[in-house]
N, C-alpha and C positions, 0 to 999 in steps of 0.2 A: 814651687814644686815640692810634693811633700817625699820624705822616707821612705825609699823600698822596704828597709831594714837591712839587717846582716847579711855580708858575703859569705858564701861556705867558704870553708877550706879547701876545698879543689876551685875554686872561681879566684881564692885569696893568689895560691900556685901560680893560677894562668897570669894574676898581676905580674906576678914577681918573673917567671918567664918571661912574658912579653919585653919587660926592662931589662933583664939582661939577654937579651936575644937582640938588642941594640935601639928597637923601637924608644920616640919619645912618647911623653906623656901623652900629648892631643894622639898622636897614632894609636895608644893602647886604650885610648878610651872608645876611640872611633872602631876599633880592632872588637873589643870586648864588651863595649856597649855601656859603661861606666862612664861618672863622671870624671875629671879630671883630675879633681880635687880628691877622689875614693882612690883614683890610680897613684897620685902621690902620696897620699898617706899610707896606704899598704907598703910601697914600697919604703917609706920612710922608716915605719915600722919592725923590716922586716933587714930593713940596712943597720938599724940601732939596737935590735932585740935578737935577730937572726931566728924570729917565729912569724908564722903566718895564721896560728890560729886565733879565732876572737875569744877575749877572754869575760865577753859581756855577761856571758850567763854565770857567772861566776861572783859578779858584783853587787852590793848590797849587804845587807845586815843577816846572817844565818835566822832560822827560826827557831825562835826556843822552845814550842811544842811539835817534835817530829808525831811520825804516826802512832808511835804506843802511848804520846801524852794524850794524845787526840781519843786513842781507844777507852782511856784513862778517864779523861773528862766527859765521854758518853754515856761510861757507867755512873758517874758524878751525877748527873743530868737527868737518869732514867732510876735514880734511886732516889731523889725529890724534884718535882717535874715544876714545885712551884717555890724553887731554891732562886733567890734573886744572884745579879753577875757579885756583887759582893760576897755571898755565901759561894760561891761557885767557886771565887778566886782563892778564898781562904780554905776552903777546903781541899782544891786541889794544892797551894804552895806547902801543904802540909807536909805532904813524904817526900817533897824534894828541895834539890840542891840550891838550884837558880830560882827563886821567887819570879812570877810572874804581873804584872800590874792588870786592873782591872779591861784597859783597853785591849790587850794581848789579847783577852780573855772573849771579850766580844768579838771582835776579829775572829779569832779560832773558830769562834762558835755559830757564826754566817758563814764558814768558810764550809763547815759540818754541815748545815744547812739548817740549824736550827735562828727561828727571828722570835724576840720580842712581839708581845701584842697583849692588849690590855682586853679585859673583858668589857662588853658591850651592856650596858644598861638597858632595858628595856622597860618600857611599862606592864604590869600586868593587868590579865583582860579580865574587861568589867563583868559585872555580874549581870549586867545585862544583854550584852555580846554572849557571855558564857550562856545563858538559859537560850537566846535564839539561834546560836548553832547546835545546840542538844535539839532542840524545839528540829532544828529541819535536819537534822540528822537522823532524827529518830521516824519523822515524817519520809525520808526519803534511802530508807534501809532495805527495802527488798527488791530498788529497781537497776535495772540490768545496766549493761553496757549499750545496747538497744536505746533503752530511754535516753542515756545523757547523748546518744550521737542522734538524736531527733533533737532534743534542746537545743544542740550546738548549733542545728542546721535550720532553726528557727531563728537564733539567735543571728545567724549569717544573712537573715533575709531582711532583720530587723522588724521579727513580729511581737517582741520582747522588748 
């Protein structure tokens, strides 16, 4: 069975009430719809710390670019569009304190919404393609919307 996720702090309370309101554990799971093992732990938690709130969102590594670094690195970004993440990185660890590494720096910048992408190669068209689309372009320059919806509807009956 997978994860609800986190209890709020008022569902955390009703843990801690139910147990000192004398109920056992299987009563307060059956009571409040929790696991047994969710019901011990809150209250374990709340018997050794004397809190009931989660302190989940709080865990983890801070980031090192909040929202002015962020605003920071868009003008970075929009003043050479074709600056690679190593030009990107050294320019922006430039005016500040904490350096950042080039991974940070990709990270931030899917986070902005900006991706990578490489330009696409293509063939250029022949001089022979070039002359027969002038050839039927220029053949086919004065006719209306009329004409190409009788084409189409030739084309649907397969008399083309």
């Amino acid at each position: 069975m997978g994860k609800k996720g986190d209890l709020s702090n008022f569902e955390r309370g009703m843990v801690v009430g139910a147990r000192r309101a004398g109920l056992s554990i299987s009563q307060s799971a059956q009571l409040l719809g929790f696991s047994c093992t969710t019901i011990s732990r809150v209250y374990k938690e709340w018997c050794d710390k004397g809190k009931t709130s989660s302190m989940r969102q709080s865990c983890g590594r801070k980031c090192l670019v909040n929202a002015k670094g962020q605003r920071r690195k868009g003008r970075l970004i929009q003043a050479d569009r074709r600056a690679t993440l190593n030009e990107i990185t050294t320019l922006y660890n430039r005016g500040m304190q904490q350096s950042i590494c080039e991974s940070t720096t990709r990270t931030t910048l899917r986070w902005m919404g900006y991706n990578s992408r490489r330009p696409h190669r293509v063939p250029l068209i022949s001089t022979t393609n070039r002359k027969k689309r002038l050839q039927f372009a220029q053949a086919h320059q004065n006719w209306t919307v009329g004409n190409w919806k009788y084409v189409a509807w030739l084309m649907s009956l397969n008399f083309c």
